[in-house]
Biopython code that builds the backbone (N, CA, C, O; Angstrom):
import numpy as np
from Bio.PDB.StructureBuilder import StructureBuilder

atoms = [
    (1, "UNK", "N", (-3.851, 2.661, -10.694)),
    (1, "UNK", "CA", (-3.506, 2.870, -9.293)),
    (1, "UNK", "C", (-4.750, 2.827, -8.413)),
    (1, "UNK", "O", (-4.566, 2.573, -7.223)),
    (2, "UNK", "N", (-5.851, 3.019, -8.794)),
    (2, "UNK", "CA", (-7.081, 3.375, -7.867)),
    (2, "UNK", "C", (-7.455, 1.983, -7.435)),
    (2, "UNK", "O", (-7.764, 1.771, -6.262)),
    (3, "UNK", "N", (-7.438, 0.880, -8.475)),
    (3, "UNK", "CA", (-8.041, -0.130, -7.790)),
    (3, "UNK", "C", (-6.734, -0.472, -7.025)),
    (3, "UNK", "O", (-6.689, -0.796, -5.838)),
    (4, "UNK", "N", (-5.842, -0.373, -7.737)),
    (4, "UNK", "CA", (-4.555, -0.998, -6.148)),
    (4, "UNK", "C", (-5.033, -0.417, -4.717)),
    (4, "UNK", "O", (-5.099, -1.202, -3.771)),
    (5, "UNK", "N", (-5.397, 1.066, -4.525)),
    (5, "UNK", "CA", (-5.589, 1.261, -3.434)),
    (5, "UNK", "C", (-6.193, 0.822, -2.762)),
    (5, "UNK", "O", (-6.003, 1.148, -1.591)),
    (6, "UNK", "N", (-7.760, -0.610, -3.181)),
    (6, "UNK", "CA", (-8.812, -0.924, -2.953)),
    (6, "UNK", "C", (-8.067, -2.318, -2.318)),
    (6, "UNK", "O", (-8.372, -2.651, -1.173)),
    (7, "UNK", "N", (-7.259, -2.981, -2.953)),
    (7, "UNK", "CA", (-6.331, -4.251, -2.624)),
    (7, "UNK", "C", (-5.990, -4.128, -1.338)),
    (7, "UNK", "O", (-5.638, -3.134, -0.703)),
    (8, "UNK", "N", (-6.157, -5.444, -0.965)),
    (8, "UNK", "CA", (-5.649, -5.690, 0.556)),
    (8, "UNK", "C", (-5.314, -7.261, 0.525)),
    (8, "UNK", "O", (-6.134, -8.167, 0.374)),
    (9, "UNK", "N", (-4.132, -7.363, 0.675)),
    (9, "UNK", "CA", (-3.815, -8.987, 0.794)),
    (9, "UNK", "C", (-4.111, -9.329, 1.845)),
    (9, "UNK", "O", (-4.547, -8.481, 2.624)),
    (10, "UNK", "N", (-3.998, -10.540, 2.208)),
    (10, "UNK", "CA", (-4.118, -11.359, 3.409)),
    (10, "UNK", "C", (-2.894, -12.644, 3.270)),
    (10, "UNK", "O", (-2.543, -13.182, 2.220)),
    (11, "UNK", "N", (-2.427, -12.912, 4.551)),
    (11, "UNK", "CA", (-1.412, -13.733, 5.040)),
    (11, "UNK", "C", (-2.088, -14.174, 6.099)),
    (11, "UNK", "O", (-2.865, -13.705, 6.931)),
    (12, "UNK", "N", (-1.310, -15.777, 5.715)),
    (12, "UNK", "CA", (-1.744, -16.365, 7.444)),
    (12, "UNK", "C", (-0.342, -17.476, 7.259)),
    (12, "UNK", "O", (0.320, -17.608, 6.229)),
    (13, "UNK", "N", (-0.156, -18.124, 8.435)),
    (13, "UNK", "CA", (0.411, -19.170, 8.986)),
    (13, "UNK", "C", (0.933, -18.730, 10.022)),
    (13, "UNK", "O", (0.510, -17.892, 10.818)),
    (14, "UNK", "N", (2.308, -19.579, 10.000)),
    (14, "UNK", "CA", (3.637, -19.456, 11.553)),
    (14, "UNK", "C", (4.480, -18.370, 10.906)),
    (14, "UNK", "O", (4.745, -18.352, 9.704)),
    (15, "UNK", "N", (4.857, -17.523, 11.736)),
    (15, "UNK", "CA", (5.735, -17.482, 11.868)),
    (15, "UNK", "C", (7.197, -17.110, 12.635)),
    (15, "UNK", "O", (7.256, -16.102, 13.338)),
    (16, "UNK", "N", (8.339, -17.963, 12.459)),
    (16, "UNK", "CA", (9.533, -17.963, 13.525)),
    (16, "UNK", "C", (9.954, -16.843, 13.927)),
    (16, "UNK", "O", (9.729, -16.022, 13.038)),
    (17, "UNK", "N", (10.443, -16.378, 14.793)),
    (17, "UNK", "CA", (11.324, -14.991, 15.568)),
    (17, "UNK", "C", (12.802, -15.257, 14.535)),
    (17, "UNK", "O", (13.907, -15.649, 14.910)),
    (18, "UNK", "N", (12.470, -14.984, 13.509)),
    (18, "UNK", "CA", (14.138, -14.851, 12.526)),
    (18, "UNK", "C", (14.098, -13.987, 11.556)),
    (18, "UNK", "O", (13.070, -13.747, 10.923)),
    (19, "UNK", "N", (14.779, -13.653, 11.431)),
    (19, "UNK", "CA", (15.093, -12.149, 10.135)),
    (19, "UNK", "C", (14.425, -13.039, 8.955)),
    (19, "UNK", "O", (14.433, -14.269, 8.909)),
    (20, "UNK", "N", (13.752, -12.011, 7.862)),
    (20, "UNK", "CA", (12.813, -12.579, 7.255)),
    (20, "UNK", "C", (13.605, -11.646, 5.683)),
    (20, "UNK", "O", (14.278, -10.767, 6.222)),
    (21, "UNK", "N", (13.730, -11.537, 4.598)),
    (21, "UNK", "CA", (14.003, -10.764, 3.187)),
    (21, "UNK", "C", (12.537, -11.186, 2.790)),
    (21, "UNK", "O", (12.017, -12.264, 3.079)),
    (22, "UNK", "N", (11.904, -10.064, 2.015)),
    (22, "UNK", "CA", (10.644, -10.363, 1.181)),
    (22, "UNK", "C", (11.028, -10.158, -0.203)),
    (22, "UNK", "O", (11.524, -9.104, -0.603)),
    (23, "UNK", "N", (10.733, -11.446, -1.131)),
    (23, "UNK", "CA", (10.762, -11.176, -2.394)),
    (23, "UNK", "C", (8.992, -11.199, -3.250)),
    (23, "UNK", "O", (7.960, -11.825, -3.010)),
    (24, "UNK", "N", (9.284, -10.432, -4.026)),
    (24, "UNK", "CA", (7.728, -10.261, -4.964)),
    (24, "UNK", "C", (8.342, -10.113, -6.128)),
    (24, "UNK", "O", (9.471, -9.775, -6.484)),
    (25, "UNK", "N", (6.641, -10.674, -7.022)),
    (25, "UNK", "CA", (7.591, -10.560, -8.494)),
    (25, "UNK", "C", (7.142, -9.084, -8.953)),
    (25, "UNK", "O", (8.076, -8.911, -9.735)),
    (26, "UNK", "N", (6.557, -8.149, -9.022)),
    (26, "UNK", "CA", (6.234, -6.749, -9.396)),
    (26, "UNK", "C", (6.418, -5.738, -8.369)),
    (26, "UNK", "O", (6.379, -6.193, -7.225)),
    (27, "UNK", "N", (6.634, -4.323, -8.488)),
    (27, "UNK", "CA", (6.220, -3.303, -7.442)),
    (27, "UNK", "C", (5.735, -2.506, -7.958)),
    (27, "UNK", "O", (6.396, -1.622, -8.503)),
    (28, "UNK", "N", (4.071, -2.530, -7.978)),
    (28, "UNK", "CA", (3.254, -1.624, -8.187)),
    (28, "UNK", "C", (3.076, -0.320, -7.253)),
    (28, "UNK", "O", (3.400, 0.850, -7.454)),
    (29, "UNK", "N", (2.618, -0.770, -6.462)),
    (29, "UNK", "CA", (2.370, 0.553, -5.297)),
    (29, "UNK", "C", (2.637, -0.033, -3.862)),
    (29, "UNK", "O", (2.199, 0.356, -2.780)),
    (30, "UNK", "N", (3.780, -1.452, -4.263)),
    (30, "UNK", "CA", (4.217, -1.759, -2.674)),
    (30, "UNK", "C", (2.961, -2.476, -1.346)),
    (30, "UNK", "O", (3.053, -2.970, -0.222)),
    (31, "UNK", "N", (2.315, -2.282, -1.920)),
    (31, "UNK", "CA", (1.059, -2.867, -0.652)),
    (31, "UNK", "C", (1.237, -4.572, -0.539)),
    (31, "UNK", "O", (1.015, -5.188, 0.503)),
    (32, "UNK", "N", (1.654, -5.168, -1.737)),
    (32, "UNK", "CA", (1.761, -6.645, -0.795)),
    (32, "UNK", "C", (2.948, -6.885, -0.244)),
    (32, "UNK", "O", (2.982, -7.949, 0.375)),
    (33, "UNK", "N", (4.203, -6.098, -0.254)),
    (33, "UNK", "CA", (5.526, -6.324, 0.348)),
    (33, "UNK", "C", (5.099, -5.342, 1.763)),
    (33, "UNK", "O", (5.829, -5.592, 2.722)),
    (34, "UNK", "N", (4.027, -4.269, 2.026)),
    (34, "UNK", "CA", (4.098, -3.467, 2.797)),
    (34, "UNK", "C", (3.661, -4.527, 3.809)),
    (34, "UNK", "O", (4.423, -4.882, 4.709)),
    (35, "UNK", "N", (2.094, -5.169, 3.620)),
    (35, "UNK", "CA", (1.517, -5.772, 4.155)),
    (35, "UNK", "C", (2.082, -7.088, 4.747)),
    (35, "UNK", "O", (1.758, -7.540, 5.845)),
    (36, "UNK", "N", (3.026, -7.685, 3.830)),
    (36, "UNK", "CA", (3.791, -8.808, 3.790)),
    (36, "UNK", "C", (4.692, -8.490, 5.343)),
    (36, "UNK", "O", (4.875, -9.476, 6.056)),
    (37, "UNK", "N", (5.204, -7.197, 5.806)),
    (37, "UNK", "CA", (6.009, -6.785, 6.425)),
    (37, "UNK", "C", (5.610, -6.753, 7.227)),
    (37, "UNK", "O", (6.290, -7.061, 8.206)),
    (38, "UNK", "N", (4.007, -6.300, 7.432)),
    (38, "UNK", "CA", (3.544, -5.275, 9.108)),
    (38, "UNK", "C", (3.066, -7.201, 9.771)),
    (38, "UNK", "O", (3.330, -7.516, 10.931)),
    (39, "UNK", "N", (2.421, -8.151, 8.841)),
    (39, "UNK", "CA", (1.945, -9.314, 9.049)),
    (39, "UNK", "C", (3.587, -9.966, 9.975)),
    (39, "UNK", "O", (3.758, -10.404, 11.113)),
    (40, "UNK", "N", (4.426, -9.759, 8.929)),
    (40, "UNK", "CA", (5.905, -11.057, 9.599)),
    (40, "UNK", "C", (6.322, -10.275, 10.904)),
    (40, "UNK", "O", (6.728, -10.882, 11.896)),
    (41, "UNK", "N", (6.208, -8.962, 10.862)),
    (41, "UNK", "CA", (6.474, -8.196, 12.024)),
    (41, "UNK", "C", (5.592, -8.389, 13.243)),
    (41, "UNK", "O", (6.156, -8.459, 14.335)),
    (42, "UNK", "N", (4.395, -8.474, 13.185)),
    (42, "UNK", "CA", (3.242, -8.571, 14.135)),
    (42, "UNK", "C", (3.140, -10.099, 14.471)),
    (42, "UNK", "O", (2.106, -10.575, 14.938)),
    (43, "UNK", "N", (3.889, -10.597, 14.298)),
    (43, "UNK", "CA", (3.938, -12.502, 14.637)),
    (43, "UNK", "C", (5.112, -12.542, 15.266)),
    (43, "UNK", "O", (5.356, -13.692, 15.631)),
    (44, "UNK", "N", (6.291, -11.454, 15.667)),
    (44, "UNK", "CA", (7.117, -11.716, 15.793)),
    (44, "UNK", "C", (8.344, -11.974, 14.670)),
    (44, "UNK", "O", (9.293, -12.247, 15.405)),
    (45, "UNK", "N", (8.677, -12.016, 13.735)),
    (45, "UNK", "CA", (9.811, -11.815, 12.873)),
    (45, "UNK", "C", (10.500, -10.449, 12.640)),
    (45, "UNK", "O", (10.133, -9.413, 13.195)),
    (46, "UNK", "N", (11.257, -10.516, 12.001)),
    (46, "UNK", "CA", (11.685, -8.898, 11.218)),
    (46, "UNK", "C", (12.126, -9.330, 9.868)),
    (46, "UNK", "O", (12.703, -10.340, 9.464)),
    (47, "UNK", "N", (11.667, -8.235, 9.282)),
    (47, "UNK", "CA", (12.236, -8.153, 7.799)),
    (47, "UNK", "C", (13.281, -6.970, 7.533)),
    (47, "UNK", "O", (13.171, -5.787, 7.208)),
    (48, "UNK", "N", (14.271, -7.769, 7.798)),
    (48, "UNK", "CA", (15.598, -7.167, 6.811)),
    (48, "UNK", "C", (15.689, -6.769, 5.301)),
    (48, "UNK", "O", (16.806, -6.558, 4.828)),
    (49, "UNK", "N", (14.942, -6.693, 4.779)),
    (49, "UNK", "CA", (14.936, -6.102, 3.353)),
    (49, "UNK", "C", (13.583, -6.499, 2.424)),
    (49, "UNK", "O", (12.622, -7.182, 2.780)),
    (50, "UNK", "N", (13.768, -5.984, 1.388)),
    (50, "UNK", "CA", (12.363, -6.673, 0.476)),
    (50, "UNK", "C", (13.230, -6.317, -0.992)),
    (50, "UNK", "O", (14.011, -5.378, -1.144)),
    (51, "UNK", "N", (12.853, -7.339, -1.994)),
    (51, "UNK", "CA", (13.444, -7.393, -3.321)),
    (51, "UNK", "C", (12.364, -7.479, -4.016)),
    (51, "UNK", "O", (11.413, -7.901, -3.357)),
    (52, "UNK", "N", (12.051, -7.143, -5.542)),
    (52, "UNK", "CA", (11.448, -7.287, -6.764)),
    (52, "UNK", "C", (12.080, -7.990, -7.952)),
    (52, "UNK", "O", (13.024, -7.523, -8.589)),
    (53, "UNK", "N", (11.687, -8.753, -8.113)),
    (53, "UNK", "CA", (12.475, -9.256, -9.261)),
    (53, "UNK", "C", (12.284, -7.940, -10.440)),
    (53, "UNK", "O", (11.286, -7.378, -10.890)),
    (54, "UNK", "N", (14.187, -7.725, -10.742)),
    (54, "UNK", "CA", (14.064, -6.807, -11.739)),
    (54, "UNK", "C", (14.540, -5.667, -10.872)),
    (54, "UNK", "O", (15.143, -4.853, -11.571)),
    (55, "UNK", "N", (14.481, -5.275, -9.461)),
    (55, "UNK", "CA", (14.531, -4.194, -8.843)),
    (55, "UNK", "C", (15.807, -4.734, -7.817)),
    (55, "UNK", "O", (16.178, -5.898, -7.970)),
    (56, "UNK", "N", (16.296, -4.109, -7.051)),
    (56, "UNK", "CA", (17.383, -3.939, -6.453)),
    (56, "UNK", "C", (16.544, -3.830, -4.809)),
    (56, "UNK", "O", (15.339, -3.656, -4.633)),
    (57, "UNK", "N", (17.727, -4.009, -3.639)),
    (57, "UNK", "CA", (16.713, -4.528, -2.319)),
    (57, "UNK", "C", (15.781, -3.092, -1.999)),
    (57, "UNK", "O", (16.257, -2.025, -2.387)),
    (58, "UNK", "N", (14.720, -3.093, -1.432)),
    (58, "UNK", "CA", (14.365, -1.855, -1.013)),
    (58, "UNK", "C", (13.402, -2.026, 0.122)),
    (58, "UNK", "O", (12.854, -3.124, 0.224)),
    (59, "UNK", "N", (13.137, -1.132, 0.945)),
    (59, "UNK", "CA", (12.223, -0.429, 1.990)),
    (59, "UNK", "C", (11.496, 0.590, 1.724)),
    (59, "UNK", "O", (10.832, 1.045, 2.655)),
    (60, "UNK", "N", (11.415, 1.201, 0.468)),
    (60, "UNK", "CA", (11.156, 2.682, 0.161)),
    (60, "UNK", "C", (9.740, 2.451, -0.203)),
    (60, "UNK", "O", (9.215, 3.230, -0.998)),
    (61, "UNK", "N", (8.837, 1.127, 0.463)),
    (61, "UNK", "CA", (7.671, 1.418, 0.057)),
    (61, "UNK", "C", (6.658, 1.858, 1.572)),
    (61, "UNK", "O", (5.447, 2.004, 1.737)),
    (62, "UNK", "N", (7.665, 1.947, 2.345)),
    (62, "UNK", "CA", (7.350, 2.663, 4.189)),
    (62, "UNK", "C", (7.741, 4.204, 4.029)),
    (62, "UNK", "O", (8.845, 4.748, 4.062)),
    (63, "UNK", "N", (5.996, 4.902, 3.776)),
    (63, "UNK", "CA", (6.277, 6.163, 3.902)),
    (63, "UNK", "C", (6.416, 7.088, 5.144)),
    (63, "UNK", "O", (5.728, 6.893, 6.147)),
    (64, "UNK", "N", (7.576, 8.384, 5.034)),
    (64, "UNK", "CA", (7.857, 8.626, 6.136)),
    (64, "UNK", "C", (6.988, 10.220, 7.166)),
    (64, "UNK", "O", (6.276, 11.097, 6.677)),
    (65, "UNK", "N", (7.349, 10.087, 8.389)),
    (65, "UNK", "CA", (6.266, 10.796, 8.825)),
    (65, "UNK", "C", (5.686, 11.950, 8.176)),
    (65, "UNK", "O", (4.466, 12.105, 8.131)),
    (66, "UNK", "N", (6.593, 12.850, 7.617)),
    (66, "UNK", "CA", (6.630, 13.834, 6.874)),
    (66, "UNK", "C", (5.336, 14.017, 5.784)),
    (66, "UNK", "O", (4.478, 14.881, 5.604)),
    (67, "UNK", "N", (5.815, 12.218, 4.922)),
    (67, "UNK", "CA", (4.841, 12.501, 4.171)),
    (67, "UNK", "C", (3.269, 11.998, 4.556)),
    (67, "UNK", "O", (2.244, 12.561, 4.170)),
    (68, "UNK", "N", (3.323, 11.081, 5.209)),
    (68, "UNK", "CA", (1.638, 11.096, 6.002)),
    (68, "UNK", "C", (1.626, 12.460, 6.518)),
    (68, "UNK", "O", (0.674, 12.231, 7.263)),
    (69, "UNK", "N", (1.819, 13.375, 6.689)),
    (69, "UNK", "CA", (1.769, 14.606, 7.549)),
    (69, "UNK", "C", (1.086, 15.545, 6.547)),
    (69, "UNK", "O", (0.148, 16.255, 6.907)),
    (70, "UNK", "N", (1.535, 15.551, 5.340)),
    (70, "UNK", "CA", (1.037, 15.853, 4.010)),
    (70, "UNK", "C", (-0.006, 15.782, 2.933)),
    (70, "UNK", "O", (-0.324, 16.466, 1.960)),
    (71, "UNK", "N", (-0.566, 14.226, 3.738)),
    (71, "UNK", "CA", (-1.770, 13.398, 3.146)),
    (71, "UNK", "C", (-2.913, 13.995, 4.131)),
    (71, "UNK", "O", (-3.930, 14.534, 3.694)),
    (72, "UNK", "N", (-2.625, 13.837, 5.529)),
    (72, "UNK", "CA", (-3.186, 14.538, 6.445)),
    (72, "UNK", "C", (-3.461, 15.825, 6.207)),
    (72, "UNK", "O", (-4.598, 16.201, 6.488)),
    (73, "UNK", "N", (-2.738, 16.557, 5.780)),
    (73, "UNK", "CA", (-2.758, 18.265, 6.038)),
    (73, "UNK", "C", (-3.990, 18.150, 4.528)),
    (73, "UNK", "O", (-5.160, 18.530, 4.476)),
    (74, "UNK", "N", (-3.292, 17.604, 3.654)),
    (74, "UNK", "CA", (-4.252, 17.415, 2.239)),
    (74, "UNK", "C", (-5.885, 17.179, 2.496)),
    (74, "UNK", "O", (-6.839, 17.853, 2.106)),
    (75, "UNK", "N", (-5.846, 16.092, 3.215)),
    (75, "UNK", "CA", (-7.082, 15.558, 3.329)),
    (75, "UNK", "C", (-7.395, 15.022, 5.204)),
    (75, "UNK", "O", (-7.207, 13.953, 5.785)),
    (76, "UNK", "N", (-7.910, 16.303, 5.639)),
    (76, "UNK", "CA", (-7.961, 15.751, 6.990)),
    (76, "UNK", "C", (-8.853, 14.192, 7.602)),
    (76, "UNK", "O", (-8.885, 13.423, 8.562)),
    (77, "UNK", "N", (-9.427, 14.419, 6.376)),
    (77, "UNK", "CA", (-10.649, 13.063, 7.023)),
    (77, "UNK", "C", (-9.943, 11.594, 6.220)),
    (77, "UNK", "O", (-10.594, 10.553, 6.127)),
    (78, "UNK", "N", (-8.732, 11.718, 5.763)),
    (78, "UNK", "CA", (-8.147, 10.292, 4.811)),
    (78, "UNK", "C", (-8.590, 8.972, 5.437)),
    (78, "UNK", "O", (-8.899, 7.941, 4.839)),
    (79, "UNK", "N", (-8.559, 9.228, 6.937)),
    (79, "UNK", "CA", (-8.565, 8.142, 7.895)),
    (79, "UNK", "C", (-10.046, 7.263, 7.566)),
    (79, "UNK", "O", (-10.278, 6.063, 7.712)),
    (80, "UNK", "N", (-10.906, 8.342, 7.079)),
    (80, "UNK", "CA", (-12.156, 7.577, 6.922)),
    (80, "UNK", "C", (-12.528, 6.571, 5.531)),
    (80, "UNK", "O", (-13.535, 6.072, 5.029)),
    (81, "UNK", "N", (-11.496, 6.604, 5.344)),
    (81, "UNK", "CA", (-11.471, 5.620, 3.714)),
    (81, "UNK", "C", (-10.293, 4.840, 3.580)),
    (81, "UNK", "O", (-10.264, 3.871, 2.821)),
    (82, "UNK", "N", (-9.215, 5.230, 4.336)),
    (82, "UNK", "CA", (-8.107, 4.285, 4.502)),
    (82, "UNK", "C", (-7.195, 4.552, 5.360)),
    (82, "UNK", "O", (-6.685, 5.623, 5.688)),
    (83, "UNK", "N", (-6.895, 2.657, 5.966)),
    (83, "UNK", "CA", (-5.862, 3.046, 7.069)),
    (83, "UNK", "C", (-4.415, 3.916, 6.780)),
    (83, "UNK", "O", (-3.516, 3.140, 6.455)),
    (84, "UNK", "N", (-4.126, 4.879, 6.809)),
    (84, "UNK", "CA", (-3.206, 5.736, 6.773)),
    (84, "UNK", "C", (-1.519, 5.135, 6.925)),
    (84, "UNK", "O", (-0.470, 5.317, 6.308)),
    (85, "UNK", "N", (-1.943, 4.356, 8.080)),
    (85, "UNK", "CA", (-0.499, 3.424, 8.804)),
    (85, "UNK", "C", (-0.151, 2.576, 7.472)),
    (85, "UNK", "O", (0.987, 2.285, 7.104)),
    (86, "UNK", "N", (-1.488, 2.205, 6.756)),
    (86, "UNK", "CA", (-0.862, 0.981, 5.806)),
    (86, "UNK", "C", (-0.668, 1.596, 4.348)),
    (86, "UNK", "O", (-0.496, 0.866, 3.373)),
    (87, "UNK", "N", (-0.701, 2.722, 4.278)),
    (87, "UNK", "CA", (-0.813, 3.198, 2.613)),
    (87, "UNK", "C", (0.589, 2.826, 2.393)),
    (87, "UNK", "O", (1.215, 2.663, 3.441)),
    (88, "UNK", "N", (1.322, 2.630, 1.182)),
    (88, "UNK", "CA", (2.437, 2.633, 0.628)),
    (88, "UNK", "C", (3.041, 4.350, 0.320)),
    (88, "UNK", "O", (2.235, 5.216, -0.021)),
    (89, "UNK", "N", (3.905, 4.534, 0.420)),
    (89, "UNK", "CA", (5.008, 6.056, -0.224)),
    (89, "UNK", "C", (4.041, 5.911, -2.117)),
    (89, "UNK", "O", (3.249, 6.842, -2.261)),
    (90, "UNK", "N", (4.086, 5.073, -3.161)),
    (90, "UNK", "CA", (3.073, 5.486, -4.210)),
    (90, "UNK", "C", (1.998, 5.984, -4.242)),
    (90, "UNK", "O", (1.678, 6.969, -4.908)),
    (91, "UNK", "N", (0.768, 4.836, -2.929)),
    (91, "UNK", "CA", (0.260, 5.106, -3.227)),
    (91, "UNK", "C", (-0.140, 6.988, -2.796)),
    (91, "UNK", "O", (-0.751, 7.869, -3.400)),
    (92, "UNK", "N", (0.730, 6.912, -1.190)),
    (92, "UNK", "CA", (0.629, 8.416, -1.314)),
    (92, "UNK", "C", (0.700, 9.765, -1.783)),
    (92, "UNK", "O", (0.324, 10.811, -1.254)),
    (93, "UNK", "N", (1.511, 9.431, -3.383)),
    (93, "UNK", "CA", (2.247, 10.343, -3.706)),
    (93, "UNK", "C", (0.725, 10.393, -4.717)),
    (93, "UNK", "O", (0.212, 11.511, -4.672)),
    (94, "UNK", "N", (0.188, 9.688, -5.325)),
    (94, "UNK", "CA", (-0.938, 9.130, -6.122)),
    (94, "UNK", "C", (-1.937, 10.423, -5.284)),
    (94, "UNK", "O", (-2.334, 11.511, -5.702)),
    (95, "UNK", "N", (-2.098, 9.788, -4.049)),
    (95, "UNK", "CA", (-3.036, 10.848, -3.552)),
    (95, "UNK", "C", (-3.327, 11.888, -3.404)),
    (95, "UNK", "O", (-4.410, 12.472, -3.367)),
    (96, "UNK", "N", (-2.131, 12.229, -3.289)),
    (96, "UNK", "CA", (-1.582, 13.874, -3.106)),
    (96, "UNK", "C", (-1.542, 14.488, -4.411)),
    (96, "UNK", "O", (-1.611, 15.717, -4.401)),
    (97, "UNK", "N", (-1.451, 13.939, -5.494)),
    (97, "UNK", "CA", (-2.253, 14.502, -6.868)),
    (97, "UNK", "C", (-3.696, 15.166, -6.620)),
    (97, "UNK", "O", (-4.121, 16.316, -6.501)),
    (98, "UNK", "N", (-4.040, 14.345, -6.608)),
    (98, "UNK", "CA", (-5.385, 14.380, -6.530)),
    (98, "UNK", "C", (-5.717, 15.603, -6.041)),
    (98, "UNK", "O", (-4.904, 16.154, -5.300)),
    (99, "UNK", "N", (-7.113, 16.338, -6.394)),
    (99, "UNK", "CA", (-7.535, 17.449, -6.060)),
    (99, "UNK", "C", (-8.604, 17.523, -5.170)),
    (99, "UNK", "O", (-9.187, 18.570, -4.886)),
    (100, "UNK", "N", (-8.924, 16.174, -4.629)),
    (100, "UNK", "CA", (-9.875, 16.136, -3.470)),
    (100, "UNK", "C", (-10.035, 14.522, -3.437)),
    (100, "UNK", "O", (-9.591, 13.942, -4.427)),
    (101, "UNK", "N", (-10.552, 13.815, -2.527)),
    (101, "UNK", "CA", (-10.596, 13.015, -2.052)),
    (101, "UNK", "C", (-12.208, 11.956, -2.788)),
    (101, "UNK", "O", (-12.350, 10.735, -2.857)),
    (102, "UNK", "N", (-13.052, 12.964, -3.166)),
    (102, "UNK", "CA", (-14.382, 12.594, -4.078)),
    (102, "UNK", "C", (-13.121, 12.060, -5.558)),
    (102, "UNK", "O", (-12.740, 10.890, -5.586)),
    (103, "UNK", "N", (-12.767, 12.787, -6.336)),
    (103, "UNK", "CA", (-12.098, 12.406, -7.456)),
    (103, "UNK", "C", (-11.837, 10.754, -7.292)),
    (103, "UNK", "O", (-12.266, 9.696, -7.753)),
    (104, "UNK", "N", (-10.912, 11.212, -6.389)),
    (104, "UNK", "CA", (-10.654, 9.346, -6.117)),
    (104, "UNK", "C", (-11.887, 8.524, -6.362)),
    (104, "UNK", "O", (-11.909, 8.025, -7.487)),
    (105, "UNK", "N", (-12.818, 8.283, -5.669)),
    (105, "UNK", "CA", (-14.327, 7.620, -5.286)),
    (105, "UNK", "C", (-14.887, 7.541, -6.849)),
    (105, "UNK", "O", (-15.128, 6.476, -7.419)),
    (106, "UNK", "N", (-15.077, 9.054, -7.529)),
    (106, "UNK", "CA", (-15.266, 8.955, -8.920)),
    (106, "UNK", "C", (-14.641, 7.773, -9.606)),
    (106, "UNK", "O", (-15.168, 6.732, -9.999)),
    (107, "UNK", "N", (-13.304, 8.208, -9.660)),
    (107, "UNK", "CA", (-12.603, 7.216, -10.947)),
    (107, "UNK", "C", (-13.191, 5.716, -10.180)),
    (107, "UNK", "O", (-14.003, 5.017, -10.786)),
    (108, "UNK", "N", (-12.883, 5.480, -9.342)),
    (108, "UNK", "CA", (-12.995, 4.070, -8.498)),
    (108, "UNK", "C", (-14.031, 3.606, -9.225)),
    (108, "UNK", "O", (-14.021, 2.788, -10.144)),
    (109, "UNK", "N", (-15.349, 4.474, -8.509)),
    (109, "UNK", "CA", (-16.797, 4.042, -9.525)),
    (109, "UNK", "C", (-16.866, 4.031, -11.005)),
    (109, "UNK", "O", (-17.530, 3.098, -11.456)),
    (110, "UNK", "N", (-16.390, 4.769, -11.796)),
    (110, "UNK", "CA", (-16.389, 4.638, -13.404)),
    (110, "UNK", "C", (-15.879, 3.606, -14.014)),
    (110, "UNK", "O", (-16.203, 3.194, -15.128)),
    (111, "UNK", "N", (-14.580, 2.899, -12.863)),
    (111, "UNK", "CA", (-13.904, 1.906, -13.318)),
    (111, "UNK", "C", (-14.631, 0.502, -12.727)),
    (111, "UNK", "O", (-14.268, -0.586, -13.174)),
    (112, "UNK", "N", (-15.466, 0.574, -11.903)),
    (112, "UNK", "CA", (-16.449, -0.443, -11.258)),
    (112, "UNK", "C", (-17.635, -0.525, -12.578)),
    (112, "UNK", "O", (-18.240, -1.498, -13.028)),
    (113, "UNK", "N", (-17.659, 0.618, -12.881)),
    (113, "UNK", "CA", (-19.128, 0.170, -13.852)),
    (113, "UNK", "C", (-18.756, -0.494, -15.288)),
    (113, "UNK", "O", (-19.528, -1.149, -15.988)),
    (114, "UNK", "N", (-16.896, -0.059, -15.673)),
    (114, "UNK", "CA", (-16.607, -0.555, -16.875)),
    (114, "UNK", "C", (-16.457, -1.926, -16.749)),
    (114, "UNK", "O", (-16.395, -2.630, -17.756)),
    (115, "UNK", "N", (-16.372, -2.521, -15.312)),
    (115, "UNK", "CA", (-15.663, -3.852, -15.198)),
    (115, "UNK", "C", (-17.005, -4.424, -15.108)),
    (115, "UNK", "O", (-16.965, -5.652, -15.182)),
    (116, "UNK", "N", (-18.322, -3.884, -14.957)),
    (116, "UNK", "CA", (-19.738, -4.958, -14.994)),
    (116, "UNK", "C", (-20.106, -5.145, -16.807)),
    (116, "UNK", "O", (-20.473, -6.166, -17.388)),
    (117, "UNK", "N", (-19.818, -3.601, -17.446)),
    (117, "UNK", "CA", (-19.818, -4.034, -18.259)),
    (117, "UNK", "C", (-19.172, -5.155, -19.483)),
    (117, "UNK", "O", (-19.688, -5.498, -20.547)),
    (118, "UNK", "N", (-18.087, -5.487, -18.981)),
    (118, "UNK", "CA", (-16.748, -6.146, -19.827)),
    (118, "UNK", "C", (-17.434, -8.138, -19.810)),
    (118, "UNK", "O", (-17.566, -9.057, -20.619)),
    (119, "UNK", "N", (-17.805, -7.734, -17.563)),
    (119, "UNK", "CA", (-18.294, -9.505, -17.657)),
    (119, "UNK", "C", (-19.278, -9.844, -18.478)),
    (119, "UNK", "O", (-19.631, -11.020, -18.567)),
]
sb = StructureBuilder()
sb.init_structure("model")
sb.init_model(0)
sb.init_chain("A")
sb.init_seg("    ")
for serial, (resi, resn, name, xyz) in enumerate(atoms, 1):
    if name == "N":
        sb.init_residue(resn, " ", resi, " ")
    sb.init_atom(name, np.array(xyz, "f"), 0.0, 1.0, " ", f" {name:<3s}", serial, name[0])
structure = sb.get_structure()
């Protein structure tokens, strides 16, 4: 989960003012269907649903105020390591484990140094 949080897709082209369904083939922690969404939305489209192959239609990767309210109360400074607006409902729930906000940064780095060692 830690390096997912580090992931950030990117989209580009057109796109039309028409109801949009997003399909993906996995749902890890939701960030490329999230991203996929705020992108078709901010051009003008809407997305009426999002599917996984294997999974049934869903939206449940748009967490709700409540629980950013929670991540916030958890960790007042979250904002300074990630946009808040774009986290996924996993990865928040991921966070809110967590016993401080360094932990995170830890694993991140331990798993950065295993991946220099592997190349």
């Amino acid at each position: 989960m830690v390096e997912r949080m580090y992931y950030e897709p990117i989209f580009s082209g057109s796109v039309k003012p028409e109801n949009y369904i997003i399909v993906d083939d996995v749902y890890t922690t939701g960030q490329t269907l999230r991203r996929l969404k705020h992108y078709i939305e901010s051009k003008g489209g809407n997305v009426t649903g999002a599917w996984c192959i294997g999974a049934g239609p869903t939206l449940a990767f748009e967490p709700t105020r409540l629980l950013i309210r929670l991540l916030l109360v958890k960790f007042p400074d979250i904002n300074n390591y990630f946009d808040v607006e774009l986290l996924t409902v996993p990865q928040i729930q991921y966070l809110l484990r967590l016993s401080s906000i360094n932990r995170l940064w830890s694993i991140h780095s331990d798993n950065q140094q295993k991946l220099l060692f592997w190349v």
